[in-house]
NUPARO-489123 format. One record per atom (N, C-alpha, C, O): x, y, z; residue in three letters. Coordinates in steps of 0.001 Angstrom, whole numbers, padded with zeros to 6 digits, always signed. Layout:
BEGIN
XYZAla ...
REM end
This chain:
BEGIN
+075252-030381+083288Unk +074966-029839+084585Unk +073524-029355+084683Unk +072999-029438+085794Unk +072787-028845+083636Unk +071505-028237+083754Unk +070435-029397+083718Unk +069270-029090+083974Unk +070800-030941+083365Unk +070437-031444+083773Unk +069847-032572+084947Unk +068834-033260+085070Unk +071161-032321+085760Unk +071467-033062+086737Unk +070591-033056+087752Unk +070775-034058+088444Unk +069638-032315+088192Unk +068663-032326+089153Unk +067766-033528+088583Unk +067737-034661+089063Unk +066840-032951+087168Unk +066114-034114+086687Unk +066224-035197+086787Unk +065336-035986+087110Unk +067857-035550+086406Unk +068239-037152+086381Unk +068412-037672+088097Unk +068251-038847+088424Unk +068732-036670+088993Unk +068471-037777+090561Unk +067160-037809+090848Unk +066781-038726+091577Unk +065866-036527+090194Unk +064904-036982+090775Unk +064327-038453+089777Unk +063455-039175+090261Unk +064715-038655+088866Unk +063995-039536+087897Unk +064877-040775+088282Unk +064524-041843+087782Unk +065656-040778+088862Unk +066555-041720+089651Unk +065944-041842+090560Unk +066062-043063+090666Unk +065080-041441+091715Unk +065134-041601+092773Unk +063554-042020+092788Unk +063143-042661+093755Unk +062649-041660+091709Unk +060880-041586+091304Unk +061249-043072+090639Unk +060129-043580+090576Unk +062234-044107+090080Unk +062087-045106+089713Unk +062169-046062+090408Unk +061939-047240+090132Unk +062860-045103+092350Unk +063212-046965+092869Unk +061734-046789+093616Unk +061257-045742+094054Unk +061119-048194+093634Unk +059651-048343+094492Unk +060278-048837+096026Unk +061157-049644+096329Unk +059291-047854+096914Unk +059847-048342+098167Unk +059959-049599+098513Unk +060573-049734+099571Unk +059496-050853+097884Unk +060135-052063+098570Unk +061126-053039+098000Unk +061615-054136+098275Unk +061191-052030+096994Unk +063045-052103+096231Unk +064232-052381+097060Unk +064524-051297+097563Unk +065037-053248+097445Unk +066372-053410+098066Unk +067512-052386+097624Unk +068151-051531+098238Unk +067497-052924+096026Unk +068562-051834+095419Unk +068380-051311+093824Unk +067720-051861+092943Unk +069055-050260+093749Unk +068822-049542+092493Unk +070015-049736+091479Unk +071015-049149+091892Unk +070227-050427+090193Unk +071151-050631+089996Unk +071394-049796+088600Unk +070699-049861+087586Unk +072778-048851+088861Unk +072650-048012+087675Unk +073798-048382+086677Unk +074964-048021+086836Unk +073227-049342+085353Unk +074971-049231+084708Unk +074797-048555+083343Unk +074044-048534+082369Unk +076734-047629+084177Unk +077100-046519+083443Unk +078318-047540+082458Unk +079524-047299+082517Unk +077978-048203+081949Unk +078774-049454+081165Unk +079352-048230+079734Unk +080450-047684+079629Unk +078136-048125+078808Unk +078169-047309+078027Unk +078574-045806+078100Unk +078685-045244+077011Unk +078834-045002+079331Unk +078586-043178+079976Unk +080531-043481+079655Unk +081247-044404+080043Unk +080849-042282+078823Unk +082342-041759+078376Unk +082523-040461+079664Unk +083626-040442+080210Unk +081685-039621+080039Unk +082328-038816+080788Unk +081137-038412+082284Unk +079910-038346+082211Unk +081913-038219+083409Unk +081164-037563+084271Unk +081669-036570+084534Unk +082865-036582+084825Unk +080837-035197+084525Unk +081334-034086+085264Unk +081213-034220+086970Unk +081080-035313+087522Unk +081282-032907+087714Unk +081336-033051+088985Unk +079716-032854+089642Unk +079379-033215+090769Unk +078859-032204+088651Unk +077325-032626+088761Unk +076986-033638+088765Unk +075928-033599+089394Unk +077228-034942+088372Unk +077548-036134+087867Unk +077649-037144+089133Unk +076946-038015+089645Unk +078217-036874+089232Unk +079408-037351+090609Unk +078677-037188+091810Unk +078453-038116+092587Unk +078278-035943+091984Unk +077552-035463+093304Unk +075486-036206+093007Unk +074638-036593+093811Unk +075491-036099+091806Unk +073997-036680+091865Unk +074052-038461+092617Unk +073234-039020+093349Unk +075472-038989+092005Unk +075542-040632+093099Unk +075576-040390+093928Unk +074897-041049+094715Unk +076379-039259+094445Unk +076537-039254+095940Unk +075066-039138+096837Unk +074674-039666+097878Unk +074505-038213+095917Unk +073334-037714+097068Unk +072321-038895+096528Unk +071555-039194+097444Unk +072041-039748+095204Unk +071139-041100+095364Unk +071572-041907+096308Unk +070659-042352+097003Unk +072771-042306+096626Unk +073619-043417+097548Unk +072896-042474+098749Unk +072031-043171+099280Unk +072939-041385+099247Unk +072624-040606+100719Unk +071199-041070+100639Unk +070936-042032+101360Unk +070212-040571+099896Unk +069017-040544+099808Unk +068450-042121+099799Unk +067722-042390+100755Unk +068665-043060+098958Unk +068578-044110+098968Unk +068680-044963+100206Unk +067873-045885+100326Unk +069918-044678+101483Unk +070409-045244+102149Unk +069347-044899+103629Unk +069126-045655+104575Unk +068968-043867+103457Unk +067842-043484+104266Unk +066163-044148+104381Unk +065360-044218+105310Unk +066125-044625+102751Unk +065543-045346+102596Unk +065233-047353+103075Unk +064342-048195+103189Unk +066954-047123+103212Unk +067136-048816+103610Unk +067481-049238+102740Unk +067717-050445+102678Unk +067679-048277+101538Unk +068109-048747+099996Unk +069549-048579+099821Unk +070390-047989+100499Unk +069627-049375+098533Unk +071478-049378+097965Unk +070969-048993+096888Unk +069847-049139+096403Unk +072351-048230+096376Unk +072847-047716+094724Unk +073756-048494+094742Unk +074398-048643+095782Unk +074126-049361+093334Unk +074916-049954+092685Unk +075294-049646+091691Unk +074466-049455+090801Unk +076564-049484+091450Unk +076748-049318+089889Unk +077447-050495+089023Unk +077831-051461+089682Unk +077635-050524+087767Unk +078470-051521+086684Unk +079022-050502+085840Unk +078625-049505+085239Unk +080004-051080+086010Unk +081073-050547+084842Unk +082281-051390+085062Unk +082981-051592+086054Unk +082317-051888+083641Unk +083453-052498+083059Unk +085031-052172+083532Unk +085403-051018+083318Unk +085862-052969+084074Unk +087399-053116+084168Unk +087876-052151+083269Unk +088646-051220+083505Unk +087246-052524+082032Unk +088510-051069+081325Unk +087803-050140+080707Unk +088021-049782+079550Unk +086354-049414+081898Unk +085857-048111+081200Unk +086920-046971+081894Unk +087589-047023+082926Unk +086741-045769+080701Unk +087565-044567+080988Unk +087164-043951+082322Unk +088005-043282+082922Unk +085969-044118+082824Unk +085802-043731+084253Unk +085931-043871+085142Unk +085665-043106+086070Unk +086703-045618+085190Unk +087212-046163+086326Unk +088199-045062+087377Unk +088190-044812+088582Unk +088941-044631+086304Unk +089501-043455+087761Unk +088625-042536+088139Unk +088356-042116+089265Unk +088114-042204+086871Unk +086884-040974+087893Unk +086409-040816+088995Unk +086298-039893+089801Unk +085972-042488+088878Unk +085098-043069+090378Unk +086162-043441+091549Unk +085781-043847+092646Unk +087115-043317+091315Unk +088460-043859+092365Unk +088769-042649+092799Unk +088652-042376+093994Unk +089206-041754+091898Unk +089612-040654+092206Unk +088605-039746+093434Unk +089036-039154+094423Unk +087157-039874+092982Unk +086401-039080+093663Unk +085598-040267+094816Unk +084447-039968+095133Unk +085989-041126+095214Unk +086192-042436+095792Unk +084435-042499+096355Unk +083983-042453+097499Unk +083488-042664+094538Unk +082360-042834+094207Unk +081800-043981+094734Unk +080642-044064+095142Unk +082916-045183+094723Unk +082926-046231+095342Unk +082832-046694+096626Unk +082953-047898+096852Unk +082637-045920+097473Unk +082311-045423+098838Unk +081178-045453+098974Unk +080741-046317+099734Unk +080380-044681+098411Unk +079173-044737+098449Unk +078367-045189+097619Unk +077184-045025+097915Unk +078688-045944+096239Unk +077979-047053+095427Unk +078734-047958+095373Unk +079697-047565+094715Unk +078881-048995+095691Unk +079676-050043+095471Unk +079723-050379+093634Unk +078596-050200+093171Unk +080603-050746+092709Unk +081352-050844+091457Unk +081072-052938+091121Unk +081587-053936+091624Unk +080423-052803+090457Unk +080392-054104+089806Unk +080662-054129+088032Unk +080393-053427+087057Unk +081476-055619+088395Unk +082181-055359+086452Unk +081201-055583+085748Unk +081497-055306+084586Unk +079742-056095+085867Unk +078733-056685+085330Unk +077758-056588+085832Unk +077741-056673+087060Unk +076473-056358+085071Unk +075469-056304+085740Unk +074479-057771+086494Unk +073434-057922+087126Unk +075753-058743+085861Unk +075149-059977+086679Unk +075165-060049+087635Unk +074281-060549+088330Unk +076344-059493+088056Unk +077222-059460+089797Unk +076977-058378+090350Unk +077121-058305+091570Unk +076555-057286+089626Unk +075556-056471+090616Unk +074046-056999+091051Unk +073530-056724+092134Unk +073552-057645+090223Unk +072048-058207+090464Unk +071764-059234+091565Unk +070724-059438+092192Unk +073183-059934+091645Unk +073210-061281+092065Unk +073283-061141+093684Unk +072695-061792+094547Unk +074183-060095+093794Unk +075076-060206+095296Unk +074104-059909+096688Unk +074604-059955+097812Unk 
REM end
């Protein structure tokens, strides 16, 4: 949590404004807290103002798949199983 500011601004200082989309994969990430959670939310807000997308990847059978369902993360980043099919679409 004490880091979570850093990581949306260093999230948000990497996309260049004529970036389409930002693609973040949490392929490898075992846990999100609710700092976590709220930093996608507000890159997906911030981004979208921009004209920009957040994307994420994560694998069919990572442990966070409910995380992101549950807190319906997927709403506001769209979920790709691969980072091919996030790159591609």
């Amino acid at each position: 949590m004490s880091n979570a500011s850093y990581v949306r601004e260093q999230l948000l200082a990497s996309m260049p404004n004529d970036a389409l989309v930002l693609v973040l994969d949490i392929s490898g990430c075992r846990y999100l807290d609710s700092a976590a959670i709220e930093v996608l939310f507000d890159a997906s807000r911030r981004l979208a103002r921009r004209r920009q997308e957040l994307r994420l990847v994560m694998p069919p059978n990572s442990p966070l798949r409910r995380v992101i369902e549950l807190t319906e993360v997927h709403t506001a980043a769209p979920v790709y199983e691969s980072l091919d099919a996030a790159l591609t679409e």
